[in-house]
C-alpha positions, 0 to 999 in steps of 0.5 A: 494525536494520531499514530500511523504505523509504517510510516516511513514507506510510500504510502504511510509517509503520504499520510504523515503529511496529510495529518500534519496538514490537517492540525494533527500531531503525529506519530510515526512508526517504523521498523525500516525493512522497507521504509526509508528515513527519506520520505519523512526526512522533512517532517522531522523538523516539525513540532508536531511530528515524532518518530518511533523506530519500532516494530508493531510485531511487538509490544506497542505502546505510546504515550499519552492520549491517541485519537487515531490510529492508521495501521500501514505497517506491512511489506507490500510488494512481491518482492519483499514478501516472499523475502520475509513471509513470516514477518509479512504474516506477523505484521499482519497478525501480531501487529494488528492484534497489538494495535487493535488492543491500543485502540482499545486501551486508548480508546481510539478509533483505528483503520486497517489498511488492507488490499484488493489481494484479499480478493486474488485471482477474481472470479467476479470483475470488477470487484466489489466488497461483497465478494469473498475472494478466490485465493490460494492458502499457500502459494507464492502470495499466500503470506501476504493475501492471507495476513490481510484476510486475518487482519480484517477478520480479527479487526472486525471481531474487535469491532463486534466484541468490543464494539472499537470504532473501526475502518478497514480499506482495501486499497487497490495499485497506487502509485506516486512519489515516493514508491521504491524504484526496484520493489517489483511492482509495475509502475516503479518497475516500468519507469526504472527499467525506461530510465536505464535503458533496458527492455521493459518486462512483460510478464505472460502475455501482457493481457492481465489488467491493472487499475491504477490510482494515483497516491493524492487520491488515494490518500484523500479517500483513506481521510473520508474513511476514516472520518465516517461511521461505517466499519465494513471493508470499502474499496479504494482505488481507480477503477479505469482498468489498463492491460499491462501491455498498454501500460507497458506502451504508455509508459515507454511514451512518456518516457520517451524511450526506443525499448522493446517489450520483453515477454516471461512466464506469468507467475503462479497466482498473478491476478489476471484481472483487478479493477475496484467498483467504487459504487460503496464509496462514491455513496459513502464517502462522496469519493472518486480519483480526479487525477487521471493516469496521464498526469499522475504518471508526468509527476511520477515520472519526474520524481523518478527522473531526480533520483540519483545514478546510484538510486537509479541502479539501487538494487535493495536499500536495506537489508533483511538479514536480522529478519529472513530467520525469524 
């Protein structure tokens, strides 16, 4: 049986359905801030799928025996972290803290999923898992970048303490299926503008780079992780690296618009370069992406273009009130 934790959002609900069909029976947990019941809705008629409504900034407990534990929980974009920085540093924190001692009672083996922020606004490109990071301890992404470098170093004092099997991957932009069109991160953000007839936003000059991995791969090199014998931080991701401002063209390509590229102030502490060197798992794990970007943004883009009007024009799908206080 295996746990997955934040599993009604983009990436936790592509896990889901990886570990169904893989034999597992799964739990999911969720406390919807920024997951939605839509991308699990199918798996609720399985036998081998449960729900629970919870947050892991609590006492976790689950019945029974755990085999894995998969720990996705954690708002991750711009936009809903700085809307909820403190439960953003709580999930990362007490969250992780209340999973690894689960792990530990169930003696389960547990991966972290963690990100390519730990490393910031990089002085060494592209980025391999030797490099400690160049990140600001209070700007505007702190709450974020700063709850994963918490979270890995408290997984590994576990690992060393304890001696719990534990797998940490840093995972670096995905994209897919199933991201929340209005969360502020580049590819949603791109595709919802295009499909509503407006302007495509380039923030700063359109120089800054992304490497963008599409969420079939990723998924599968999250899989290899967690089923091999190392417990240090692996990156995943794709490492062909694309100016945003390319991006900004490819996408009005595929999506057959006549807008313009708009440009705004670059936000502080916006990473001006990020690509992965997956040299680690390419030796590790016999992984690399096989979907190249122009076919996983044709099957991003139709799943955009089945959204409803209302999706379309949806600002925010839940709400954040019970939690901005907290």
């Amino acid at each position: 049986m295996s746990l997955i934790t934040g599993a009604a959002g983009f990436l936790g609900s592509h896990l889901c359905d990886r570990f169904i069909k893989e034999g597992y029976h799964v739990i999911g947990m969720d406390n919807l801030i920024t997951g939605s019941l839509k991308n699990i809705e199918h798996l609720f008629k399985l036998e081998h799928f449960e729900f629970y409504h919870h947050d892991v900034s609590k006492f976790v407990h689950v019945p029974g025996e755990l085999k894995y534990i998969l720990h996705f929980a954690s708002p991750a974009s711009p936009i809903d972290y700085e809307k909820i920085p403190i439960q953003t540093l709580k999930v990362g924190s007490l969250g992780t803290h209340n999973l690894l001692g689960l792990a530990r009672v169930k003696k389960a083996r547990i991966l972290v999923a963690s990100t390519s922020e730990v490393y910031g606004d990089p002085k060494v490109h592209p980025q391999n898992e030797t490099y400690w990071g160049h990140v600001n301890p209070v700007g505007k992404r702190s709450m974020y970048d700063e709850a994963k470098r918490f979270q890995e170093a408290m997984t590994m004092a576990y690992h060393n303490y304890h001696g719990l099997e534990t797998r940490m991957v840093r995972i670096f932009n995905t994209y897919g299926p199933r991201m929340r069109l209005n969360d502020g991160r580049v590819v949603p953000a791109f595709m919802g503008q295009a499909l509503r007839g407006e302007d495509l936003t380039i923030f700063g000059k359109g120089d800054q780079t992304r490497s963008f991995c599409y969420v079939d791969d990723l998924v599968e090199g999250i899989y290899r992780l967690l089923l091999s014998d190392y417990a240090g931080p692996v990156n995943v991701g794709n490492p062909k690296e694309i100016t945003i401002k390319q991006f900004a063209q490819e996408i009005l390509k595929l999506t057959g618009t006549k807008q313009k590229l708009i440009y705004k102030p670059l936000p502080s502490d916006d990473p001006i370069q990020r690509q992965p060197d997956i040299t680690l798992a390419k030796k590790l794990l016999k992984w690399q992406p096989k979907v190249d970007r122009a076919e996983g943004m044709r099957r991003t883009f139709e799943y955009f273009k089945g959204l409803s009007k209302a999706e379309l024009n949806e600002k925010e799908h839940f709400s954040f009130e019970k939690y901005a206080r907290k």
